[in-house]
ZADO-1210 file (C-alpha; in nm, 4 decimals, padded with zeros to 6 digits):
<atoms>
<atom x="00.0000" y="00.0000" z="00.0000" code="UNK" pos="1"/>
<atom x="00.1089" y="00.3473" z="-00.1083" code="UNK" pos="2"/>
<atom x="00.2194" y="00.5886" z="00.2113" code="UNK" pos="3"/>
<atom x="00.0140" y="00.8666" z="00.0648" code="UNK" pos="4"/>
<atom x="-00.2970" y="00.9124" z="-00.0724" code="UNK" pos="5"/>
<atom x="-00.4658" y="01.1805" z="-00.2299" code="UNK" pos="6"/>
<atom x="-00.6935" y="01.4324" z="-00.0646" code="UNK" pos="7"/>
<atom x="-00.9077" y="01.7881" z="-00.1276" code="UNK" pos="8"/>
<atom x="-00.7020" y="02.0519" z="-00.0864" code="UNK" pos="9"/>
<atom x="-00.9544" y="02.2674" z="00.1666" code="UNK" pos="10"/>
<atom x="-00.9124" y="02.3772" z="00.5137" code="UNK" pos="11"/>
<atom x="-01.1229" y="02.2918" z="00.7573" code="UNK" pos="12"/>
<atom x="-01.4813" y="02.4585" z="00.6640" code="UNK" pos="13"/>
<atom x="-01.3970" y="02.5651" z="00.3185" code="UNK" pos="14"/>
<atom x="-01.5785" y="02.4178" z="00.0292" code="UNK" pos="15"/>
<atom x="-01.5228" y="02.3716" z="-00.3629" code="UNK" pos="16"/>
<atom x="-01.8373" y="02.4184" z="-00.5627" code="UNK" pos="17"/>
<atom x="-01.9450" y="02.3907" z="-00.9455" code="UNK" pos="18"/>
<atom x="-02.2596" y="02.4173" z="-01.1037" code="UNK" pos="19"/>
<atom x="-02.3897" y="02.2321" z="-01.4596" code="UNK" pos="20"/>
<atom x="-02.7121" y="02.3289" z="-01.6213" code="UNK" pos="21"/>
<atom x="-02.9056" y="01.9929" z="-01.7928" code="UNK" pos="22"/>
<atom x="-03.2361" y="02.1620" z="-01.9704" code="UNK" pos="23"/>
<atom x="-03.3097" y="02.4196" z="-01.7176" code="UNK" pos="24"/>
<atom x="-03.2005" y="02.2168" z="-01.4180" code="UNK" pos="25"/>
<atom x="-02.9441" y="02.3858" z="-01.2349" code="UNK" pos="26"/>
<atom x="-02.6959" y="02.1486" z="-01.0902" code="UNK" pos="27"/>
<atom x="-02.4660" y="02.2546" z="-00.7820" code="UNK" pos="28"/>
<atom x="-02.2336" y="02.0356" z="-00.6525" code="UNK" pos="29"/>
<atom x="-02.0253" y="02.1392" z="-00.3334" code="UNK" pos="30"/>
<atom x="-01.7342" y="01.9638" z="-00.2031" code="UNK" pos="31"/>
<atom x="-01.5137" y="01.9364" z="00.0999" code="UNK" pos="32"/>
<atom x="-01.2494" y="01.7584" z="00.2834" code="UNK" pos="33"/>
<atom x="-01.4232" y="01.5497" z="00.5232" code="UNK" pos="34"/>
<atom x="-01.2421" y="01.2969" z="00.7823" code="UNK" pos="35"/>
<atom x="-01.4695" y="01.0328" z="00.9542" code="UNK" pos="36"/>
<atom x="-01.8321" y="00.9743" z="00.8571" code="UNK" pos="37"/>
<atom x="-01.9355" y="01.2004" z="01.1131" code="UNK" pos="38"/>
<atom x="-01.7836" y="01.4830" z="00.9343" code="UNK" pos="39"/>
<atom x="-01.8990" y="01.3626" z="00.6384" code="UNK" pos="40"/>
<atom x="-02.3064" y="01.3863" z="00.7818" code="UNK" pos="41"/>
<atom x="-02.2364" y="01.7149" z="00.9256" code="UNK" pos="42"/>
<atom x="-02.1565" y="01.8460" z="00.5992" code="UNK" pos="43"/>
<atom x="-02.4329" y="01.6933" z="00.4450" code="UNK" pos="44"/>
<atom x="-02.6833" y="01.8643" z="00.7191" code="UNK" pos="45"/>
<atom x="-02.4937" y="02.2289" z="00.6108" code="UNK" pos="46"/>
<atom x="-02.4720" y="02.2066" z="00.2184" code="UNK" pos="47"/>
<atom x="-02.8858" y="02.0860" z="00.2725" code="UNK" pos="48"/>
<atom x="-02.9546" y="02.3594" z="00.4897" code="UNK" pos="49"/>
<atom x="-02.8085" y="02.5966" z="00.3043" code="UNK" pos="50"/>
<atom x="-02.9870" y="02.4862" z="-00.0147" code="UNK" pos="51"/>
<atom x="-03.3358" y="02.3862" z="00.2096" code="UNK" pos="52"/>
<atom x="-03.5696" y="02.5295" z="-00.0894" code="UNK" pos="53"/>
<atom x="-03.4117" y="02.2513" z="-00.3545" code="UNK" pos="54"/>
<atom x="-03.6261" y="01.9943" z="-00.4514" code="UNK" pos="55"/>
<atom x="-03.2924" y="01.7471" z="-00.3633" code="UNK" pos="56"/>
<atom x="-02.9765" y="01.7597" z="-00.2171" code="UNK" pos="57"/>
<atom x="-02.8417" y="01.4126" z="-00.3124" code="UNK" pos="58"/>
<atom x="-02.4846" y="01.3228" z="-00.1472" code="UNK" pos="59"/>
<atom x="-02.1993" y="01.0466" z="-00.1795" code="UNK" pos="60"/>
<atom x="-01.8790" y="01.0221" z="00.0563" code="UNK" pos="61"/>
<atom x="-01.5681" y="00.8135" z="00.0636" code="UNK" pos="62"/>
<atom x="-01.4565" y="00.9484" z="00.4605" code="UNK" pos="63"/>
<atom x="-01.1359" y="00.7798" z="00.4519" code="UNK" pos="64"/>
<atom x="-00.9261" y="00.6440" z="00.2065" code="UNK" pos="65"/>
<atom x="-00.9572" y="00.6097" z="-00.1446" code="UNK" pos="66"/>
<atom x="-01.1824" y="00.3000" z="-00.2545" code="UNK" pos="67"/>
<atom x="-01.2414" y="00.2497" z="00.1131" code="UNK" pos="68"/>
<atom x="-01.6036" y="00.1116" z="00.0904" code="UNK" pos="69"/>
<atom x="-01.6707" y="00.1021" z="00.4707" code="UNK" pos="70"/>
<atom x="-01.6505" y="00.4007" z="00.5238" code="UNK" pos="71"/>
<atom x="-01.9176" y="00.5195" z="00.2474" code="UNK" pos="72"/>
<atom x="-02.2325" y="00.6161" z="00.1823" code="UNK" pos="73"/>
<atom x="-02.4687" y="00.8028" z="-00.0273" code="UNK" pos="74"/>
<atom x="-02.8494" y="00.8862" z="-00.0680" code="UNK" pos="75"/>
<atom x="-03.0751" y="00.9755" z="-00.3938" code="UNK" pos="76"/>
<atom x="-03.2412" y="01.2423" z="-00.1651" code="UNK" pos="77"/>
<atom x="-03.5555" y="01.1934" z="-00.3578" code="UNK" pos="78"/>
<atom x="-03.4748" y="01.1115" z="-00.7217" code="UNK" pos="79"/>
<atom x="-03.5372" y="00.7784" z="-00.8634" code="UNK" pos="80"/>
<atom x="-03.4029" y="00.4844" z="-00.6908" code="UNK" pos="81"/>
<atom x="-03.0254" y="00.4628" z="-00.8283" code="UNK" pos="82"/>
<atom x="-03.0404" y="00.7770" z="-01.0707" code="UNK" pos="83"/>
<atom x="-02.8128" y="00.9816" z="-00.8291" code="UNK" pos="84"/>
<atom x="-02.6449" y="00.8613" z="-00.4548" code="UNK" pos="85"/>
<atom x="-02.5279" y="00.5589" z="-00.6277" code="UNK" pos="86"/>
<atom x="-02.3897" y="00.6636" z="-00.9423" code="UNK" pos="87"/>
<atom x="-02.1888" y="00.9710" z="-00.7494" code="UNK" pos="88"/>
<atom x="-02.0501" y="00.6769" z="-00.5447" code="UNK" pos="89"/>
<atom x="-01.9114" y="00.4661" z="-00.7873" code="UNK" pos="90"/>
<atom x="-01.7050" y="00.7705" z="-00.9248" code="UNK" pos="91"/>
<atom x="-01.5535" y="00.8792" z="-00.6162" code="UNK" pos="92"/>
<atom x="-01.4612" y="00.5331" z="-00.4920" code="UNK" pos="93"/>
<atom x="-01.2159" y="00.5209" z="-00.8139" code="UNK" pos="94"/>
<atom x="-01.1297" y="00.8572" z="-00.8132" code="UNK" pos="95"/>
<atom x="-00.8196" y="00.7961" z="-00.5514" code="UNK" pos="96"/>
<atom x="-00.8842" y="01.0757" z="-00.3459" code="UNK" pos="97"/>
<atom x="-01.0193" y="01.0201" z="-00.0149" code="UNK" pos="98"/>
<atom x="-01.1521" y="01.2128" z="00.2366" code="UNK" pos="99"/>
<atom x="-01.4088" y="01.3568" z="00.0326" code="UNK" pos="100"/>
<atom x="-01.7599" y="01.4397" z="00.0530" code="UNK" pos="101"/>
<atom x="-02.0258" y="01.6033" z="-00.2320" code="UNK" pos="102"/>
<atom x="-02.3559" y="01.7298" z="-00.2692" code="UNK" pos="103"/>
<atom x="-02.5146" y="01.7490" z="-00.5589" code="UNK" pos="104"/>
<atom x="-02.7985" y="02.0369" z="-00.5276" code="UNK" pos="105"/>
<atom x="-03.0883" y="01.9956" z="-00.8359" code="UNK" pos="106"/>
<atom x="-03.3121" y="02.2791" z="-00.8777" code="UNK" pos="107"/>
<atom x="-03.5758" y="02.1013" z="-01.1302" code="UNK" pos="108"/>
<atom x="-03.6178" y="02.3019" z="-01.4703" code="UNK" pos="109"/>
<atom x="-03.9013" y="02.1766" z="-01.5678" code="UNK" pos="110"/>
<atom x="-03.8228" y="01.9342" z="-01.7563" code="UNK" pos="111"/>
<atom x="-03.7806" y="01.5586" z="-01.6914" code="UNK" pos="112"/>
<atom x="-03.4351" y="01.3838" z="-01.7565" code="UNK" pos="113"/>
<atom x="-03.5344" y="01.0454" z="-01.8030" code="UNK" pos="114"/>
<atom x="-03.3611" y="00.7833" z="-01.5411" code="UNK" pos="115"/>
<atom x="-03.0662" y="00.7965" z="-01.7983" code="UNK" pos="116"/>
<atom x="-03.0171" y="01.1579" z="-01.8426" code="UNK" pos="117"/>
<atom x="-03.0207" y="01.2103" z="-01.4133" code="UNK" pos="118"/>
<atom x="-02.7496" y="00.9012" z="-01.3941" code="UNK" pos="119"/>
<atom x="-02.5401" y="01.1186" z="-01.6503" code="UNK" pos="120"/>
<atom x="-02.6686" y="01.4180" z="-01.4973" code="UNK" pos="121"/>
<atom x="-02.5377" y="01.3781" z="-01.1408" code="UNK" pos="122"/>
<atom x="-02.2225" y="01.2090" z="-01.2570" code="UNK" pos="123"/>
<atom x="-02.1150" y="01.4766" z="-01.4986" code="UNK" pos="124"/>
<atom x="-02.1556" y="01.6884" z="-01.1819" code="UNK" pos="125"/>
<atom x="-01.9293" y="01.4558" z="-00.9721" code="UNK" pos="126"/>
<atom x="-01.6470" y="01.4546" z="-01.2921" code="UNK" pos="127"/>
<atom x="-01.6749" y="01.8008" z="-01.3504" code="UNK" pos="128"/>
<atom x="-01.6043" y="01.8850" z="-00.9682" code="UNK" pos="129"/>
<atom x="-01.3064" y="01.6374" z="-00.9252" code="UNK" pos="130"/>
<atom x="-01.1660" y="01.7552" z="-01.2626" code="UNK" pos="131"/>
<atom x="-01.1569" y="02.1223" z="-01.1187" code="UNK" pos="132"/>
<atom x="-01.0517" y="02.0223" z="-00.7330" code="UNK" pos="133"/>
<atom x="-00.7471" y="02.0856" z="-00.6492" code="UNK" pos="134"/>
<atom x="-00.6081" y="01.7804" z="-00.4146" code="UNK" pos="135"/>
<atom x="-00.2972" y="01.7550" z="-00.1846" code="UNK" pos="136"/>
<atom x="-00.0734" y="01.4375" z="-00.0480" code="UNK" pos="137"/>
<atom x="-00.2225" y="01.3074" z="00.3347" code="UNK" pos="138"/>
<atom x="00.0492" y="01.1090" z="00.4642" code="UNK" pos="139"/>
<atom x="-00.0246" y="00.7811" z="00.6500" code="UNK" pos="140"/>
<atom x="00.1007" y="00.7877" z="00.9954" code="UNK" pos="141"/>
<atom x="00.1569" y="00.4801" z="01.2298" code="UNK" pos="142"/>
<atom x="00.0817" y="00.5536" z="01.5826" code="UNK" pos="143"/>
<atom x="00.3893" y="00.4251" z="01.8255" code="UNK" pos="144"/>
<atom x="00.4569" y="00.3986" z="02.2084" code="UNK" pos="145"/>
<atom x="00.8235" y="00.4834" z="02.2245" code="UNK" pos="146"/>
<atom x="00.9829" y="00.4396" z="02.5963" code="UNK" pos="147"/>
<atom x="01.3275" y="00.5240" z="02.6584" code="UNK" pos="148"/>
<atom x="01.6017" y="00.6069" z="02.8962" code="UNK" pos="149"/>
<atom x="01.6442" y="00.9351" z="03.0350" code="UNK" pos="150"/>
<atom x="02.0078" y="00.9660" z="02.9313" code="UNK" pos="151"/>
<atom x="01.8761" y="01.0015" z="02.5532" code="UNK" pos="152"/>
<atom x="01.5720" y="01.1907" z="02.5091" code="UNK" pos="153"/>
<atom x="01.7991" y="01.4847" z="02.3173" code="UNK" pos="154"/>
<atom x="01.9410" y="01.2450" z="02.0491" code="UNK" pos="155"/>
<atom x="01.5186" y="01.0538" z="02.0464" code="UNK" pos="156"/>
<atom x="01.3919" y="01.4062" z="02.0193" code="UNK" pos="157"/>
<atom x="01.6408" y="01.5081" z="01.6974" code="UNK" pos="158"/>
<atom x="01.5303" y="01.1823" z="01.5427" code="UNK" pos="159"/>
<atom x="01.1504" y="01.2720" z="01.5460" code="UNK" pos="160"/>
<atom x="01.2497" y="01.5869" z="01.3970" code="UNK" pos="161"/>
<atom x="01.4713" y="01.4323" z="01.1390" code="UNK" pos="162"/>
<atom x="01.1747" y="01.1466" z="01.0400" code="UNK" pos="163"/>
<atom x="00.8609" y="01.4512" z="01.1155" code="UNK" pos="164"/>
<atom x="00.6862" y="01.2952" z="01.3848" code="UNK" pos="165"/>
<atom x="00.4127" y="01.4447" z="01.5740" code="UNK" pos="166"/>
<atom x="00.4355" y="01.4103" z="01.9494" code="UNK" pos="167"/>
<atom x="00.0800" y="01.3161" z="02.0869" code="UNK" pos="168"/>
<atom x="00.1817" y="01.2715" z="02.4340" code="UNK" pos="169"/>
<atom x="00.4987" y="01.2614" z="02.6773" code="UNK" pos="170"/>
<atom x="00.5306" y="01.1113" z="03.0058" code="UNK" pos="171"/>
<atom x="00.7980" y="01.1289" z="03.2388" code="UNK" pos="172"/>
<atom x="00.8529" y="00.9012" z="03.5155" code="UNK" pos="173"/>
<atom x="01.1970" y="00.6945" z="03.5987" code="UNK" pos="174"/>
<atom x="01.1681" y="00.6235" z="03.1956" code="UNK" pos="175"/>
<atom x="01.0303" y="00.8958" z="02.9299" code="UNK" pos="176"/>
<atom x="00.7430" y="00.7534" z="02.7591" code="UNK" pos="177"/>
<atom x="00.6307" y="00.8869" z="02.3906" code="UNK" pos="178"/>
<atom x="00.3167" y="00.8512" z="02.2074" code="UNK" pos="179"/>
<atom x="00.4111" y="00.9700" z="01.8630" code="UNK" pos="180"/>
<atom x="00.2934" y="00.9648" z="01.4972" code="UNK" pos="181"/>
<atom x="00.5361" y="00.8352" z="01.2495" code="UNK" pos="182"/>
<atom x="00.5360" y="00.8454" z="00.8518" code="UNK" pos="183"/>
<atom x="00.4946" y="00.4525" z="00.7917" code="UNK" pos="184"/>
<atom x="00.7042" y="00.4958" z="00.5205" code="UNK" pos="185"/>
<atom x="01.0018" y="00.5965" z="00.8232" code="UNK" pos="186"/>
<atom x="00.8900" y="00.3512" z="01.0822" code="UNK" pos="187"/>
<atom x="01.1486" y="00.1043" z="01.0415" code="UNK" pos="188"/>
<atom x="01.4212" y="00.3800" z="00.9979" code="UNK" pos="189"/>
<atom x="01.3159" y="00.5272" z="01.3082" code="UNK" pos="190"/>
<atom x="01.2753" y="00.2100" z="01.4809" code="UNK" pos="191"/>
<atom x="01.6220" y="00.1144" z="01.3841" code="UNK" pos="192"/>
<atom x="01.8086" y="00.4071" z="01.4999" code="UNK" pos="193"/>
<atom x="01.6325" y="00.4274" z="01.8276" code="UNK" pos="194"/>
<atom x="01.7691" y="00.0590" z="01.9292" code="UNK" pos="195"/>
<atom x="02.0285" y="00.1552" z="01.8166" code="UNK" pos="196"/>
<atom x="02.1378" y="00.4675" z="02.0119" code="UNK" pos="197"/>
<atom x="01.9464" y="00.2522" z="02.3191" code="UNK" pos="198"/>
<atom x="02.1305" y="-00.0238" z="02.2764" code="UNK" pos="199"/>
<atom x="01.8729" y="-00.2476" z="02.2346" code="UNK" pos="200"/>
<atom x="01.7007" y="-00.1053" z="02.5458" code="UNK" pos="201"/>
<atom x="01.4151" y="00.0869" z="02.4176" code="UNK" pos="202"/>
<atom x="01.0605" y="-00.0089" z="02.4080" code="UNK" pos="203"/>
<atom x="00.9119" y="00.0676" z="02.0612" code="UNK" pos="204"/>
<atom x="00.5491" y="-00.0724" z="01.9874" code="UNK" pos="205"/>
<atom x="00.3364" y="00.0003" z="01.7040" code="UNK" pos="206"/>
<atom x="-00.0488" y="00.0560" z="01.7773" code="UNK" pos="207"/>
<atom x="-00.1751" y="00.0515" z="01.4000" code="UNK" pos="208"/>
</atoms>
């Protein structure tokens, strides 16, 4: 598996958004980073809210990695069974980026699409979007317990600079315990040099 994956490029509560008209039906789709399901169904409730006098608001999510079926979901909001939710889904889970959530806001024209025309409808919205997003690298981080001697937290703490950890939480009693994020790509490097300068006497354990 790859160490990175691709991800929207938004800040937290910032949104990309692109509209298609299909004879007279006006369709906005709004996008956004989104980590977890639950951030996923909280930005459903906004981009719905916002757009409460639509006729639907029909959504798909992939809240985690790309192609990462358990962890999404989608809803025709009203159209046809299949014509919308579904359809957006299939695109995003082989998109490759992750972490992404979109609504796809109709405001009805007038005139009726046909089940075919609302499939290619709401996935033209979902392939314009992603063709317009601009996306970023999310590293994967493995979550460690490190635990070492006193004597050589200076020379641990250079090497978590040197590999980018994140320190989650430090402990100090008559050893120094770490919790730490680590690039999985530099795990084993990491893990390496820290028996290393321990002599063997550090306790390293992976939790994911």
């Amino acid at each position: 598996m790859s160490d990175t994956y691709k991800i929207p490029n938004l800040k937290n509560g910032a949104v990309h958004r692109v509209e298609l008209i299909v004879k007279k039906s006006r369709f906005i789709t709004t996008v956004a980073r989104t980590h977890g399901v639950d951030e996923a169904k909280a930005f459903i409730s906004k981009v719905t809210e916002e757009f409460s006098d639509a006729r639907h608001n029909c959504f798909a999510y992939v809240a985690d990695k790309p192609g990462n079926s358990g962890y999404a979901g989608c809803s025709d909001d009203g159209e046809p069974h299949g014509t919308a939710g579904q359809p957006m889904l299939n695109i995003l889970l082989h998109s490759d980026v992750g972490e992404i959530t979109c609504v796809v806001t109709r405001y009805f024209g007038g005139i009726l699409l046909g089940t075919g025309g609302l499939v290619k409808a709401y996935s033209d919205s979902i392939k314009l979007a992603l063709e317009s997003l601009d996306v970023t690298d999310m590293v994967i981080m493995n979550r460690a317990t490190i635990r070492v001697d006193h004597s050589i937290v200076n020379l641990v703490l250079r090497l978590f600079k040197k590999y980018q950890c994140e320190i989650i939480n430090q402990e100090y009693t008559d050893k120094v315990s770490y919790t730490v994020d680590i690039p999985a790509d530099s795990f084993d490097n990491l893990q390496s040099e820290i028996t290393t300068i321990s002599r063997g006497e550090a306790f390293i354990t992976k939790e994911n």
